[in-house]
N, C-alpha and C positions, 0 to 999 in steps of 0.2 A: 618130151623125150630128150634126155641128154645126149650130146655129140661127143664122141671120142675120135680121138684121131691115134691112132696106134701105129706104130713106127718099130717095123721087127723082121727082119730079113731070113728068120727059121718059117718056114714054110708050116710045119707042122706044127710048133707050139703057136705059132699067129695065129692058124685057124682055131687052135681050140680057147685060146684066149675070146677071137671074136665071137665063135657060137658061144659062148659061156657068156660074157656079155648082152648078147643081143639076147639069149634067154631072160636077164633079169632086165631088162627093158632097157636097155642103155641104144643109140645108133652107132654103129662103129664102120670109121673109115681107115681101112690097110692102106699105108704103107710099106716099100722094103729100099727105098734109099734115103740118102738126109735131102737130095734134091726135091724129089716128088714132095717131101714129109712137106720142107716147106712154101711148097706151091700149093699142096691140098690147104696149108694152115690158112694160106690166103684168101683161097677160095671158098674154103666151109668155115670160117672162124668156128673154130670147134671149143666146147665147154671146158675140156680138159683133153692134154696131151699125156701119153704114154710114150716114152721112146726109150729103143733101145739103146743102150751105152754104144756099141760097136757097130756100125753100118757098111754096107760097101765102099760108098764112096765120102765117107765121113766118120760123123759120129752125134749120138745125143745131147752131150755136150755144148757144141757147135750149132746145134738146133736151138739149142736153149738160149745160148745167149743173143742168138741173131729175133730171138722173140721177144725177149727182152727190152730188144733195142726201144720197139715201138708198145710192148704189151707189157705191163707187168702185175698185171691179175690172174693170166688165164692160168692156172691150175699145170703144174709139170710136174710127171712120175717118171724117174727112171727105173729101167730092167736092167741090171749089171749084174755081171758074173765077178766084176771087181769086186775086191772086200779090203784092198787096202784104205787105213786112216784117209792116207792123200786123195785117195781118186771117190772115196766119198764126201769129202771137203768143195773139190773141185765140183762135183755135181751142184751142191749147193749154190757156192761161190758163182756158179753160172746161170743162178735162177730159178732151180729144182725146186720142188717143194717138197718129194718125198723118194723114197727110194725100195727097191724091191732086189733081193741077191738071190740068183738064180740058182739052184729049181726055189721058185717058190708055189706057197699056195695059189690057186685064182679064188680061193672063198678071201683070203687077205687082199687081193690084188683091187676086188669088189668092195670090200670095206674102207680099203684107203682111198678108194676114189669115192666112196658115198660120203667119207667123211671130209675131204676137199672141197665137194660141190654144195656142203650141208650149209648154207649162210649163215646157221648161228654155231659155228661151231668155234667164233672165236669169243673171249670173254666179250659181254655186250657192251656197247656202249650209247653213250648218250646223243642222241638225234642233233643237238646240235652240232656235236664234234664231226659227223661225216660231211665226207664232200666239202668242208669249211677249213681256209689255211688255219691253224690254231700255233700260236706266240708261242715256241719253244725257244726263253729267250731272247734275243734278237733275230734268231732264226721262224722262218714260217714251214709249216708241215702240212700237207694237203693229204690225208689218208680218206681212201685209200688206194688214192691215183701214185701214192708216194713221192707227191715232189717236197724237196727240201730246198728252201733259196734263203741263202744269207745276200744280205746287199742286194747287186743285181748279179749274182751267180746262181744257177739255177741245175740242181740234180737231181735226178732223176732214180730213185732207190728200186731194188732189184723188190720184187713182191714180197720174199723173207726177210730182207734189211725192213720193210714197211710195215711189216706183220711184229714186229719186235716193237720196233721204235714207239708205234702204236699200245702195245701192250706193257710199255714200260712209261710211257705218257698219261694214260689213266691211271696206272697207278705211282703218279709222280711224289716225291718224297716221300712215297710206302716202302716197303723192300716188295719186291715181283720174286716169288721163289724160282730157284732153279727149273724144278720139277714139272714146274706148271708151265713152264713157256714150251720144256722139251714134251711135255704129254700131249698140251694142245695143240702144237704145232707140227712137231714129228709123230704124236702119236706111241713115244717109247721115251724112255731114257737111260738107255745104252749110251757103251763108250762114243762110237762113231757120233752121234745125235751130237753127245754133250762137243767134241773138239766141235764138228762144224757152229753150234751155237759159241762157242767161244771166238771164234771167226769172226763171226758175222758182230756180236759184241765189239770187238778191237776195229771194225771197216766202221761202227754206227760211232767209237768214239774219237777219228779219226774226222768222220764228217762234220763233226761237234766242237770238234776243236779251235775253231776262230774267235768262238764265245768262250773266253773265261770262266763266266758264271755257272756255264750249263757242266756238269758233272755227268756222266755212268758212274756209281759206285761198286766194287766188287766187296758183298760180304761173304766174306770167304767160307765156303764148303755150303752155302744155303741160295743165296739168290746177287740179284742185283737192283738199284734202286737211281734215278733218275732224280736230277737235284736242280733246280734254277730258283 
């Protein structure tokens, strides 16, 4: 049984979020401040996080990236009523992995977290590459813990900078289409999807940047391709 930890301070749509969950067999732990959210996070390391953008005494945001610090596997969904470019850029840029704008469904809310938890839902790859630093360049890549160290500088990439980097790695000096990174990843390819992927492109080739050699290329209106 999978653990949710759901983080939502309307009383009334939290309950029916968790009895809808807890019907399709998910466990689910409420939340309604960013404090509690992450002391429960500590307590239950839960499978996947839900949290809302706006909280009493904070925000999802600020959940995200304090999870971040030490976690960057576990699964983050935010609920926003935001629908600007910026503040869904920011969700990412903080760690997110998916996002939800209020009212929405809970039959989608159910599918983006089954398809989060689903372990093969990213393209597959080869048993030797996991868990094994793999030569990008003079840089090493550890997916899908996502460390990156050039030299002896060592960073640590947010779970979408690792989920990219990863999928632009297997398919190194191929072109990776646009479409396929925003489908598999976000699950759409809307405007918001594509700026925040454009984001997180321009942070992975800023990381990249010590090595000469190693390139992101942008072919433009189609995809991107990864060069060493």
């Amino acid at each position: 049984m999978s653990k949710i930890l759901l983080a939502e301070d309307e009383p009334a749509l939290a309950e029916i979020v968790k009895e809808t969950l807890m019907l399709k067999g998910f466990e689910v732990i409420h939340t309604q401040t960013a404090s509690e959210t992450i002391s429960k996070y500590h307590s239950i390391k839960p499978d996947i996080l839900v949290l809302d953008v706006m909280l009493p005494d904070g925000d999802g945001f600020s959940i995200s990236k304090q999870v971040r610090q030490t976690d960057t596997l576990t699964p983050i969904i935010f609920l926003t009523s935001k629908s600007l470019p910026n503040d869904v850029v920011t969700g990412f840029e903080s760690g997110g992995n998916d996002y939800l704008k209020k009212p929405f469904s809970i039959e989608e809310l159910v599918i983006r977290i089954k398809a989060l938890l689903s372990q093969n839902r990213l393209v597959s790859k080869p048993k030797e590459m996991q868990k094994q630093a793999i030569n990008i360049g003079k840089y090493q890549f550890t997916y899908p813990e996502g460390i990156l160290v050039w030299e002896d500088i060592q960073k640590t990439l947010t779970h979408r900078e690792a989920e990219i980097l990863q999928m632009l790695l297997l398919n190194r000096n191929k072109m990776l289409e646009r479409n396929t990174i925003l489908n598999i990843l976000w699950n759409n390819n809307d405007y918001f999807s594509g700026r925040s992927l454009d984001v997180f492109i321009a942070k992975l080739r800023k990381y990249l940047k010590d090595d000469p050699s190693v390139f992101i290329i942008s072919i433009r209106g189609q995809g991107y391709k990864l060069v060493y």
